[in-house]
ZADO-174892 format. One record per atom (N, C-alpha, C, CB): residue number from 0; x, y, z. Coordinates in nm, 3 decimals. Glycine has a CB too. Layout:
# residues N
<NUM,<X,Y,Z>>
...
***
This chain:
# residues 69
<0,<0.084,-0.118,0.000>>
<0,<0.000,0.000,0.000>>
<0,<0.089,0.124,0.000>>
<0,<-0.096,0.000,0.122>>
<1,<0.070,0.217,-0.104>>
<1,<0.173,0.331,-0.104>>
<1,<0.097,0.436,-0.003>>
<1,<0.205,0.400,-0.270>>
<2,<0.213,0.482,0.083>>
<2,<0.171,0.601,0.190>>
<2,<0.110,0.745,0.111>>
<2,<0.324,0.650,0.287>>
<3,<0.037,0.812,0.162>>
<3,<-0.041,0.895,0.133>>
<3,<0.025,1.066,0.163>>
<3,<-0.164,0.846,0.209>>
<4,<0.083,1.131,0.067>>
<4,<0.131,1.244,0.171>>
<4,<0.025,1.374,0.143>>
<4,<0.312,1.294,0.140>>
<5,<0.042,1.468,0.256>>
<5,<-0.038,1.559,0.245>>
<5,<0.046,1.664,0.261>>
<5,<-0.143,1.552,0.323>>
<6,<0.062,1.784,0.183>>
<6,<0.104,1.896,0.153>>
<6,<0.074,1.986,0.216>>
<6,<0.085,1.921,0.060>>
<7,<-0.089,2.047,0.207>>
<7,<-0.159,2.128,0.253>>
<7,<-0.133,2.090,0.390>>
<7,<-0.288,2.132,0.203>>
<8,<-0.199,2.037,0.456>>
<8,<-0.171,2.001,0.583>>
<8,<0.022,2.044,0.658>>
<8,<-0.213,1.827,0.568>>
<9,<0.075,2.022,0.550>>
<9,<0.245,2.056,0.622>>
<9,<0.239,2.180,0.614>>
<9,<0.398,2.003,0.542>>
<10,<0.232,2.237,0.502>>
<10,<0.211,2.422,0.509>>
<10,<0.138,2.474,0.626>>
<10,<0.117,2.488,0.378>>
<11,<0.052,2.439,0.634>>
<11,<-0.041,2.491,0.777>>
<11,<0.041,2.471,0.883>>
<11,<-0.186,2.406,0.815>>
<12,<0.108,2.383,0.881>>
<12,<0.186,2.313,1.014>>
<12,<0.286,2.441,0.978>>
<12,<0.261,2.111,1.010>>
<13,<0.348,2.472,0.882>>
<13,<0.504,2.539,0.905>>
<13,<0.433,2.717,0.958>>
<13,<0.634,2.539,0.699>>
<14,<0.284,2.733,0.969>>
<14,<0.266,2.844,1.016>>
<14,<0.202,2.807,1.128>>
<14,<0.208,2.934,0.936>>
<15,<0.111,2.764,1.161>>
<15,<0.079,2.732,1.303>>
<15,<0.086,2.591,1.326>>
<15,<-0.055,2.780,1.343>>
<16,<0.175,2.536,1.406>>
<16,<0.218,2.428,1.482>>
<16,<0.122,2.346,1.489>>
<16,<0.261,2.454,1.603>>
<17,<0.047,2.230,1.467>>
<17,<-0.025,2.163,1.531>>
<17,<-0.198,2.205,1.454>>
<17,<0.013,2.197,1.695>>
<18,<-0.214,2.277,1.317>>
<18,<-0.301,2.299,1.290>>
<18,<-0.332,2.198,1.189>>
<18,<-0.305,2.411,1.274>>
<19,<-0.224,2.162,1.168>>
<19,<-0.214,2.079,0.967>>
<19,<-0.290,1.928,1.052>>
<19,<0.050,2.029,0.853>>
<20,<-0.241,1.898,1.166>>
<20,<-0.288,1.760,1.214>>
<20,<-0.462,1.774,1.257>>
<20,<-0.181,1.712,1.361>>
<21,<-0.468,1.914,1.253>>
<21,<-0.626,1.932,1.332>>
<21,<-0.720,1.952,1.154>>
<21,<-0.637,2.139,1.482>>
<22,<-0.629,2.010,1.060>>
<22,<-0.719,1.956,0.931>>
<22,<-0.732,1.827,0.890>>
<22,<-0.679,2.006,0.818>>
<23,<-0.638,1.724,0.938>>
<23,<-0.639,1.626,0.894>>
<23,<-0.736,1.532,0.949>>
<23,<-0.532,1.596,0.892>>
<24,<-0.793,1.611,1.086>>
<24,<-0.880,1.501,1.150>>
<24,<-0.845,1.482,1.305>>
<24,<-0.857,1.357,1.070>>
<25,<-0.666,1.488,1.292>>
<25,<-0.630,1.425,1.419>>
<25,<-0.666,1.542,1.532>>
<25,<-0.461,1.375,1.419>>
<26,<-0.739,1.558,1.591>>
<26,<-0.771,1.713,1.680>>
<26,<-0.705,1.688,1.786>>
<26,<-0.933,1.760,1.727>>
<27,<-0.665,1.554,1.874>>
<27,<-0.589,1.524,2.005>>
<27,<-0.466,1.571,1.982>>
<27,<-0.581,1.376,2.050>>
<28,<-0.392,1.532,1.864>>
<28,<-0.273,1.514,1.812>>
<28,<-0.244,1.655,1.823>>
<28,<-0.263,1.445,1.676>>
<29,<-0.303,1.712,1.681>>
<29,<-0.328,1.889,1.671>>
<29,<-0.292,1.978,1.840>>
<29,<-0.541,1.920,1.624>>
<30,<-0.377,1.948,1.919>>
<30,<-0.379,2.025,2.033>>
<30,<-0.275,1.965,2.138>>
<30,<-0.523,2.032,2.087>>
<31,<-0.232,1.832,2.136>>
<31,<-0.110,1.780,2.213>>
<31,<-0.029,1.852,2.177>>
<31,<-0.064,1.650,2.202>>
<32,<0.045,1.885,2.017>>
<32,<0.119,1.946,1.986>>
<32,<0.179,2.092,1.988>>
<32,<0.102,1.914,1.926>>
<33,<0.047,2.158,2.014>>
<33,<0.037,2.270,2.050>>
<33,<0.060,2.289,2.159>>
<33,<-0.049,2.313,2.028>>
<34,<0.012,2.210,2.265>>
<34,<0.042,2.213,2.403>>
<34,<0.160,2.215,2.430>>
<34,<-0.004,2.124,2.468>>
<35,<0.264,2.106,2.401>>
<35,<0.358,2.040,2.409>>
<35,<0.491,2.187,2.373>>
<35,<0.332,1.897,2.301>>
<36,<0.462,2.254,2.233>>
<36,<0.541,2.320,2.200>>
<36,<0.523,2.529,2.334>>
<36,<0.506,2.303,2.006>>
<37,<0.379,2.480,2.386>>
<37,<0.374,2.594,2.433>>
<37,<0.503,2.534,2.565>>
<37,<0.196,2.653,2.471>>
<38,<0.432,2.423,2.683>>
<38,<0.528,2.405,2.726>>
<38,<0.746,2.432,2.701>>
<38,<0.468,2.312,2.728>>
<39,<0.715,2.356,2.600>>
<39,<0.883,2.376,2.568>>
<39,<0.905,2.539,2.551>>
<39,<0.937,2.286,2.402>>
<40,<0.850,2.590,2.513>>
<40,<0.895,2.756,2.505>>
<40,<0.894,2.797,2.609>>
<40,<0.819,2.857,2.433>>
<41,<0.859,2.760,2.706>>
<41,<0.869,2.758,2.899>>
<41,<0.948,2.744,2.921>>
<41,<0.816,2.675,2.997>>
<42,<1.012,2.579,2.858>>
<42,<1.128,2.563,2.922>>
<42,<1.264,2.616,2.832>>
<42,<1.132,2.413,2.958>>
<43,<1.248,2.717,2.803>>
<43,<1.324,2.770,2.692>>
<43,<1.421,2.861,2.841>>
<43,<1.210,2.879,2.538>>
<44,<1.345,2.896,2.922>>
<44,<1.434,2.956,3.052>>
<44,<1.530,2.916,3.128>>
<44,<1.375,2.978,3.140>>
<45,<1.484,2.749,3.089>>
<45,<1.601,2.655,3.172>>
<45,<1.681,2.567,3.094>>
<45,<1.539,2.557,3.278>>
<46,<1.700,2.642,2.914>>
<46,<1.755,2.605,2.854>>
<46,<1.747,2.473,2.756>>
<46,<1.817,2.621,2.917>>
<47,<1.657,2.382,2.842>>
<47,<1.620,2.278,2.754>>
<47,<1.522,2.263,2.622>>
<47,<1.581,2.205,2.832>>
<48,<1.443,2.394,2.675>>
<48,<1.363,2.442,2.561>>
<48,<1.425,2.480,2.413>>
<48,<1.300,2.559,2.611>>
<49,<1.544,2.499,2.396>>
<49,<1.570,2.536,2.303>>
<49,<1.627,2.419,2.207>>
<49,<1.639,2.637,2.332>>
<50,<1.669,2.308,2.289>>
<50,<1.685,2.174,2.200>>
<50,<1.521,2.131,2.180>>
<50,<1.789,2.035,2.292>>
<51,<1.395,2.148,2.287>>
<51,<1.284,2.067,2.277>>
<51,<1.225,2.103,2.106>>
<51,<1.170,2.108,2.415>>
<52,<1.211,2.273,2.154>>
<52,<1.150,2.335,2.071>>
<52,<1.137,2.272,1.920>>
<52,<1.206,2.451,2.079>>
<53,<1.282,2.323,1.870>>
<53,<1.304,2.292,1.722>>
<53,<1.252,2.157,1.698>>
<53,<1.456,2.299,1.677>>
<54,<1.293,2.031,1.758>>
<54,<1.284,1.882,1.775>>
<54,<1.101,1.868,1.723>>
<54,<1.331,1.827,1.972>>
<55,<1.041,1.959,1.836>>
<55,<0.878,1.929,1.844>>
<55,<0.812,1.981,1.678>>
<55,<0.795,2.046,1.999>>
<56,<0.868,2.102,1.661>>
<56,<0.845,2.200,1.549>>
<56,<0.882,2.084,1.410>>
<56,<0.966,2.363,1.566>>
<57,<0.957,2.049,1.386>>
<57,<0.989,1.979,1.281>>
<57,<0.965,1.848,1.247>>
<57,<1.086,1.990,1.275>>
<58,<0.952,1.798,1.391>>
<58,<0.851,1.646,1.356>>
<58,<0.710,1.679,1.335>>
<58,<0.845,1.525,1.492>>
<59,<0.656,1.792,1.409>>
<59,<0.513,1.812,1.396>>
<59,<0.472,1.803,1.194>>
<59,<0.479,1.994,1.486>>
<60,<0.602,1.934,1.158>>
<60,<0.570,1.952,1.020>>
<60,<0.566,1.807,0.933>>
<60,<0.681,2.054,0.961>>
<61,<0.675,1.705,0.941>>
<61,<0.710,1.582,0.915>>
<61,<0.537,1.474,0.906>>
<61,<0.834,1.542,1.051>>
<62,<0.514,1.485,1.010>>
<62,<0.395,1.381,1.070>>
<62,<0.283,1.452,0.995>>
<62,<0.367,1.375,1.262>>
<63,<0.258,1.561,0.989>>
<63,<0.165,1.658,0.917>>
<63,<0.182,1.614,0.775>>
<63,<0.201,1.819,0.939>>
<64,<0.282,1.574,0.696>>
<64,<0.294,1.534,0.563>>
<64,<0.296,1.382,0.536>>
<64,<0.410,1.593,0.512>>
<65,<0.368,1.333,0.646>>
<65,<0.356,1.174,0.610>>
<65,<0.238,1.109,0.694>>
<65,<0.505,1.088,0.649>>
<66,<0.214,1.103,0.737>>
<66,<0.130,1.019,0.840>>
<66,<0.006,1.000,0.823>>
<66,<0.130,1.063,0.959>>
<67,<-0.061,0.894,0.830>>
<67,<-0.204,0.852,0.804>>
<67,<-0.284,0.923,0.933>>
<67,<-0.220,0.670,0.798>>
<68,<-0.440,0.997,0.866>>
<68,<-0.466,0.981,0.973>>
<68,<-0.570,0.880,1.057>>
<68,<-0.480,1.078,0.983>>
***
């Protein structure tokens, strides 16, 4: 079965985080992600945020293009 990618959905993601997964259907996913990245910009004070951040940001976009939903 060839995987399915979605485009639209990654663009949305590279402007708001966690939106491309909430067009796709996934709304838990969508708003975990959002959550997740608000947290890490928290911990952006104690430094770990700044490895979390990028990490969360770029798989989000990734999963937003490849991933079934």
């Amino acid at each position: 079965m060839t995987e399915r990618k979605y485009g639209v959905p990654a663009i949305i993601s590279l402007l708001v985080p966690g939106l491309g997964q909430i067009v796709k259907g996934e709304i838990f996913k969508g708003l975990g992600i959002m959550a997740a990245l608000f947290i890490s910009g928290l911990l952006a004070i104690v430094l770990i945020g700044f490895i979390t951040t990028p990490l969360i940001y770029f798989w989000q976009v990734y999963d937003a293009y490849n991933a079934e939903p």
